[in-house]
Structures are given as structure tokens and as C-alpha cells.
C-alpha positions in Angstrom: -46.7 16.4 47.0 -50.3 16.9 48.5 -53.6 19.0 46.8 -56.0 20.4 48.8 -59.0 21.9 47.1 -61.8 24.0 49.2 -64.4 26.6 48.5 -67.0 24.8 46.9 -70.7 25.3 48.1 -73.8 25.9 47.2 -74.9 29.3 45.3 -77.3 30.9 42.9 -77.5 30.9 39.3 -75.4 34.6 38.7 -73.3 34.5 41.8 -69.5 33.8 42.5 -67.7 31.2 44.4 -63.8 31.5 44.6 -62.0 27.6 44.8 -58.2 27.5 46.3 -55.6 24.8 46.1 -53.6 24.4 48.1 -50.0 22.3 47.3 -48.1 21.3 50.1 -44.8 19.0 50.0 -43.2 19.9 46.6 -41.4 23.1 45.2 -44.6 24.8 43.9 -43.0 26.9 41.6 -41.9 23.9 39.3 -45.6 22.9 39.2 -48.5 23.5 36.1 -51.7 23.5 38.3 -54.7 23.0 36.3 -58.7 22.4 37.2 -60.6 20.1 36.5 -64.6 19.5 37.0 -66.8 16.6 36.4 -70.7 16.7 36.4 -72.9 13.5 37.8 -73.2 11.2 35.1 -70.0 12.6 32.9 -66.6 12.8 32.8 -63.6 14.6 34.0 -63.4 17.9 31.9 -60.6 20.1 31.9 -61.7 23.9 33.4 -58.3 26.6 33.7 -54.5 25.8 34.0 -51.3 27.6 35.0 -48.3 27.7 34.4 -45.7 28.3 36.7 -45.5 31.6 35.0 -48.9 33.9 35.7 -48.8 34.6 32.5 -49.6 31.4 30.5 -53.2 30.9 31.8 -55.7 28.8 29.0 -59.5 28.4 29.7 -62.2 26.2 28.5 -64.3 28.2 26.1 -67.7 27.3 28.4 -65.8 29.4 31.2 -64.0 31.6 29.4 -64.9 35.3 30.6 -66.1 33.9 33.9 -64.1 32.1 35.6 -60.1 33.4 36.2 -57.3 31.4 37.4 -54.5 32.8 39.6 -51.5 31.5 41.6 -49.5 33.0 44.4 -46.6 31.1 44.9 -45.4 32.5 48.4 -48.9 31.0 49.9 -48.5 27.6 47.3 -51.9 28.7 46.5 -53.7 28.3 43.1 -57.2 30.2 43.1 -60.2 29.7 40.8 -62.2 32.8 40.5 -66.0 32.0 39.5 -68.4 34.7 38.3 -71.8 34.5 36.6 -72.3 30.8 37.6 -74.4 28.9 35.6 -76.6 25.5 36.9 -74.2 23.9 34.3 -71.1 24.4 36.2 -72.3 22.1 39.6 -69.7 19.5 39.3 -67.0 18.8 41.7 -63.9 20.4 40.5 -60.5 19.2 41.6 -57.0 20.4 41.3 -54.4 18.5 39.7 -50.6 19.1 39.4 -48.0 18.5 36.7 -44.2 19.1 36.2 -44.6 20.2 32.9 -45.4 23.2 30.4 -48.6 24.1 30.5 -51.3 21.5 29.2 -55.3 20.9 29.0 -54.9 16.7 29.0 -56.0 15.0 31.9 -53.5 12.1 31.3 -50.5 14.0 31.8 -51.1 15.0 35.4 -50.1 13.3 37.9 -51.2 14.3 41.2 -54.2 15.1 42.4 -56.8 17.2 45.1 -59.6 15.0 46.6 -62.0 17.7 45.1 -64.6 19.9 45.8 -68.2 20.5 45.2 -69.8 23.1 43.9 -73.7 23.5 43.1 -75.5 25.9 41.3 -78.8 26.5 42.2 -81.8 28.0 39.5 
């Protein structure tokens, strides 16, 4: 199974930027697809997860009311809508995959996008 995250670039403090990953290789359905983001100088930091279900979605509370999470399993495509950026949210964010209910710990997934950057600008 293979992650590909894109959509990252550079924008202003208040605009949007919408991330995709893409899972190829595996039977996307079975997968939790969660995001991830780490900021120069600090670590990994869970972001949004979902389930295979659309329905069990979870958020960090510094993006909760911004950012929304989405899957469409026919394109194995996991989207992360970001509104209202913030110069605190440039990190590169990556998308990582687990066979499992849903879950915010980094540990317990397994495989991996090479990630994406994004930068907000003030």
C-alpha cells in the first residue's frame, strides 16, 4: 500500500488550501486515514482522522472549525479541507494509514505519505 499526499503551497494568513491523499495498492475501504503535521523544530502532531466510515471523523482542537476531513472511496482519496489558515499551521503534513478503528496515536499507523508542505504566510 502506497500514500501520496499533494496540495501543499504557499498561502496567506486567512486563506484555504485543500491536501489529498491519495492510497493506492490496498482495499481503501478497510483503511483509517489520519493527518499528520510537524512544524521545523517539533514533532509529528496528529491533525484529522477517518474512519472507514465518514462518519467517525475526530480533530485536533487547534483545527477544529477549520479544517474538515473527507474520504471518497471510489477515487481512494482522503481530502483535508483547510480554511482560515493560520502562520501556525506551516508544517509539512502527511498522511498515514491504519487497519484499525479510528485512532489519534502516531504509533499505531503503519504506513505512510512522503508529505507535503504547506506555509502560511503573515
Amino acid at each position: 500500500v502506497q500514500l501520496q499526499a499533494s496540495g501543499g503551497g504557499l498561502v496567506h494568513v486567512g486563506g484555504s488550501l485543500r491536501l489529498s491523499c491519495v492510497v493506492s495498492g490496498g482495499t481503501f475501504s478497510d483503511y483509517t486515514i489520519g493527518w499528520f503535521r510537524q512544524a521545523p523544530g517539533k514533532e509529528r502532531m496528529f491533525v484529522a482522522v477517518v474512519g472507514w466510515s465518514v462518519d467517525r471523523t475526530y480533530y485536533d482542537d487547534s483545527v477544529k472549525g477549520r479544517f474538515t476531513i473527507s474520504r471518497d472511496n471510489a477515487k481512494n482519496t482522503v481530502y483535508l479541507q483547510m480554511n482560515s489558515l493560520k502562520p501556525e499551521d506551516t508544517a509539512v503534513y502527511y498522511c498515514a494509514a491504519v487497519r484499525a478503528a479510528v485512532t489519534r496515536a502516531e504509533s499505531e499507523y503503519a504506513l505512510w505519505g512522503q508529505g507535503t508542505q504547506v506555509t502560511v504566510s503573515s
